[in-house]
C-alpha beads as a LAMMPS data file, in Angstrom:
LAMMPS data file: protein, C-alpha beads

134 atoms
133 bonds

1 atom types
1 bond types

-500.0 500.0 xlo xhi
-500.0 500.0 ylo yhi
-500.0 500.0 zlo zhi

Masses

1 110.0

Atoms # bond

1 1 1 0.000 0.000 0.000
2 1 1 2.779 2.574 0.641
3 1 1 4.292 1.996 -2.351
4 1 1 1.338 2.494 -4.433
5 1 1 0.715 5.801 -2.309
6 1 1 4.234 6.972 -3.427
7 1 1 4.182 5.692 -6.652
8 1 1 0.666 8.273 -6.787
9 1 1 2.523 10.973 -5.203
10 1 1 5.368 11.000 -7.520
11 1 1 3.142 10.613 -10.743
12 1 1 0.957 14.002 -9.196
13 1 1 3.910 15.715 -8.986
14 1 1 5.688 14.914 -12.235
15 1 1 1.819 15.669 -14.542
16 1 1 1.666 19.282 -11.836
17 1 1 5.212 20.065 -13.205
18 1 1 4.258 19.472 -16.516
19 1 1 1.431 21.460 -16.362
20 1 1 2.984 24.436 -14.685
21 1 1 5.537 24.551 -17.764
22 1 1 5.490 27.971 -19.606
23 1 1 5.609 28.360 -23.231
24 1 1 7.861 29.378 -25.125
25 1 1 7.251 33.590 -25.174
26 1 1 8.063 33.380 -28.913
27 1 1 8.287 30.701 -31.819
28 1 1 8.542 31.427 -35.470
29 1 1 8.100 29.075 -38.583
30 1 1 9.038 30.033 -42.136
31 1 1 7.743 28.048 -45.172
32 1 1 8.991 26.728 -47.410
33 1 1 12.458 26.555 -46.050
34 1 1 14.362 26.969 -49.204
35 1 1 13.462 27.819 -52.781
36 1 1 14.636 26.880 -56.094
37 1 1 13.552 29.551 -58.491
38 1 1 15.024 31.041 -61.765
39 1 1 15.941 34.640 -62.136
40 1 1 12.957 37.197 -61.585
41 1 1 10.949 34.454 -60.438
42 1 1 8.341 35.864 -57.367
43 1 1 9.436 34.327 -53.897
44 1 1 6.873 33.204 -51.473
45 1 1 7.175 32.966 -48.038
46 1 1 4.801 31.915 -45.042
47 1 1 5.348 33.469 -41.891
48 1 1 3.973 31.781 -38.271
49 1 1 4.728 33.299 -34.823
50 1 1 3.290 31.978 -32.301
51 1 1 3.010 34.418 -28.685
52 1 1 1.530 32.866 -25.751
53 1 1 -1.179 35.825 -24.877
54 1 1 1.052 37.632 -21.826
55 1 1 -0.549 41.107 -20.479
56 1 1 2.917 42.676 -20.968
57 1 1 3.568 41.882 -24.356
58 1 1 3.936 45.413 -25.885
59 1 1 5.560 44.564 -29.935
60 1 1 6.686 42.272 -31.985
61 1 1 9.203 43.182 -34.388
62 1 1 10.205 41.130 -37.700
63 1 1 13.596 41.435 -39.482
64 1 1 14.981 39.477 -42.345
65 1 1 18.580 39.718 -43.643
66 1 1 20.655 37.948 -46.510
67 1 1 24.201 39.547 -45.041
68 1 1 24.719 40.508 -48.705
69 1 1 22.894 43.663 -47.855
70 1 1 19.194 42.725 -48.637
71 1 1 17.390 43.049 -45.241
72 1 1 14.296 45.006 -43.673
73 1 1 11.958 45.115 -41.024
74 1 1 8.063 45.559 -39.894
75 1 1 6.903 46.022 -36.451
76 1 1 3.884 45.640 -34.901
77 1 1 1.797 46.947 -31.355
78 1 1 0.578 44.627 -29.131
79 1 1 -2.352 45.277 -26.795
80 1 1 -1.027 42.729 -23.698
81 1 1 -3.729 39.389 -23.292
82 1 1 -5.765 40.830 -25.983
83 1 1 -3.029 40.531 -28.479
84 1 1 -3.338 37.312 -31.050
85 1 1 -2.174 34.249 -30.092
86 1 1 -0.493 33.892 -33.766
87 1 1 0.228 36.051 -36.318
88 1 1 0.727 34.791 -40.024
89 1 1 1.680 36.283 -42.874
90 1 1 2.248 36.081 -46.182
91 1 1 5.385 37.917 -48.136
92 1 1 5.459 38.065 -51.503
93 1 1 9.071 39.209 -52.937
94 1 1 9.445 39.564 -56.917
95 1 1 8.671 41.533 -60.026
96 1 1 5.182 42.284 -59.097
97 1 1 5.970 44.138 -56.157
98 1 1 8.262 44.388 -53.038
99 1 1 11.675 43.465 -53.274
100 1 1 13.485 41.070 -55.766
101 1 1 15.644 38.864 -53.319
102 1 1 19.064 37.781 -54.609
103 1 1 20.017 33.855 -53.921
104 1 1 21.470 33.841 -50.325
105 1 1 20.631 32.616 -46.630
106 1 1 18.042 35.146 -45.175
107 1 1 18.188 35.118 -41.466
108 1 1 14.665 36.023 -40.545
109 1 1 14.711 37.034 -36.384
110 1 1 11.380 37.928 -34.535
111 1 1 11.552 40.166 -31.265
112 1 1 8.972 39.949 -29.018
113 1 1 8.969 43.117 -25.500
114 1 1 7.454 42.109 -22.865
115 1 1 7.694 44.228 -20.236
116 1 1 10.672 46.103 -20.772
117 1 1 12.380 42.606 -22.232
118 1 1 13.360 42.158 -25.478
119 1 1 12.903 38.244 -26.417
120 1 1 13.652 36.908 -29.690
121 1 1 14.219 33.829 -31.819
122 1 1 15.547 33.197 -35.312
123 1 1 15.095 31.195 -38.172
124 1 1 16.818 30.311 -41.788
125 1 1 15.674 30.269 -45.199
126 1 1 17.000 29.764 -48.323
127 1 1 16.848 31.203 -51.810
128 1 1 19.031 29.514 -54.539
129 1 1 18.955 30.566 -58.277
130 1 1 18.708 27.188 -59.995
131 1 1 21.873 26.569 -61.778
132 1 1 24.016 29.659 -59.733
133 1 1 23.742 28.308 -56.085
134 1 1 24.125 30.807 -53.535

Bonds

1 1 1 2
2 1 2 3
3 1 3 4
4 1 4 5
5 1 5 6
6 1 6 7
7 1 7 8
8 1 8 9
9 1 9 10
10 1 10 11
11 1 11 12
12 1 12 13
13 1 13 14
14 1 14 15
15 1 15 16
16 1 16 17
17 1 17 18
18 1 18 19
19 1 19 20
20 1 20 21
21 1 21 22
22 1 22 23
23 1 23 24
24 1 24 25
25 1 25 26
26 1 26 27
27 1 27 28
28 1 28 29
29 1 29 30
30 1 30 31
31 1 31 32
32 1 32 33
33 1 33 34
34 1 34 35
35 1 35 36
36 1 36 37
37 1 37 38
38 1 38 39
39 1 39 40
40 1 40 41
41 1 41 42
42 1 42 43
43 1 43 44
44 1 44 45
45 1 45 46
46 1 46 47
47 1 47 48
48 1 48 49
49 1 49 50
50 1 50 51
51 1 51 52
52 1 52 53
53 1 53 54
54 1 54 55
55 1 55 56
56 1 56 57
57 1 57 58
58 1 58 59
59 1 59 60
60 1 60 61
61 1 61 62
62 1 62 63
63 1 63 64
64 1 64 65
65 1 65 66
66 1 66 67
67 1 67 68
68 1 68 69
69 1 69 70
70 1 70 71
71 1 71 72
72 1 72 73
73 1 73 74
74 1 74 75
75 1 75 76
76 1 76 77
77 1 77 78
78 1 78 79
79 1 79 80
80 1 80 81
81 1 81 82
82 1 82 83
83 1 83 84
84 1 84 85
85 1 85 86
86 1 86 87
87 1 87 88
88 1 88 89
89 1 89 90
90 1 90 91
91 1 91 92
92 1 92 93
93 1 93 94
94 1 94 95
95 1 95 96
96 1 96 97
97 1 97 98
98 1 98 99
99 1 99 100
100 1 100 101
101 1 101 102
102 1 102 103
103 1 103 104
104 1 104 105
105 1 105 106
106 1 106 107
107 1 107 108
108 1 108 109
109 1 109 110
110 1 110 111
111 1 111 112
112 1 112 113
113 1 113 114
114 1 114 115
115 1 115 116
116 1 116 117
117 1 117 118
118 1 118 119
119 1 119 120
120 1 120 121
121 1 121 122
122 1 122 123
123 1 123 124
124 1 124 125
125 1 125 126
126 1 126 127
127 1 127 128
128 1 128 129
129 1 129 130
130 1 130 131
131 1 131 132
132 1 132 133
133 1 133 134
C-alpha cells in the first residue's frame, strides 16, 4: 500500500510540473524553407509566430537579412492578453511588387517586448537561383 501511495505521489507531482511549464514567449516558422527559383521568379514565403497571450507583451518586431545587404523590417503593437495568439503572414518578394531577393541565406529574427524585455528567436531560409547556387 505505501508503495502504491508513493508511486501516486510521484506521478501528481511529475503531470503538476508538466502542467505548470510555460511556453515558449516566442516561436517562429518560415515556409517553405528553401526555394529553387530562376531569375525574376516571385518568392513566397509563409510566416507563423506563435506568442503565448502575456498582459505585458507590448511589440513584436520582424527582421529578415541575406548579409549581402538585402534586409528590412516591420513592427507591430501589441495590446497585452488581448493581443493574437499567432500572427501569419504572407510575403510576396518579386517583379510584381516588393523586393526582388538575390540567392542567399536570409536570417529572418522575430523580437517579441514584454515588459521592458526584449525576447527573440531566429530562423533560416533559403533562396538559390537554380543553376548559380548561392
Amino acid at each position: 500500500m505505501r508503495s502504491i501511495c508513493l508511486a501516486l505521489c510521484f506521478l501528481f507531482t511529475v503531470a503538476g510540473a508538466i502542467g505548470l511549464a510555460e511556453e515558449p514567449p516566442i516561436t517562429l516558422k518560415v515556409e517553405p524553407q528553401t526555394s529553387y527559383v530562376v531569375r525574376d521568379q516571385e518568392v513566397y514565403r509563409r510566416i507563423i509566430i506563435h506568442i503565448p497571450r502575456h498582459e505585458d507583451n507590448r511589440n513584436i518586431r520582424l527582421e529578415w537579412d541575406s548579409g549581402n545587404g538585402e534586409s528590412g523590417a516591420t513592427e507591430r503593437q501589441l495590446s497585452g492578453i488581448n493581443s493574437p495568439y499567432v500572427i501569419e503572414g504572407a510575403f510576396f518578394f518579386g517583379k510584381t511588387g516588393g523586393l526582388i531577393l538575390t540567392a542567399g541565406r536570409y536570417v529572418i529574427r522575430a523580437t517579441l517586448t514584454r515588459g521592458g524585455k526584449k525576447l527573440s528567436t531566429t530562423v533560416e531560409t533559403n533562396i538559390i537561383l537554380a543553376g548559380e547556387g548561392f
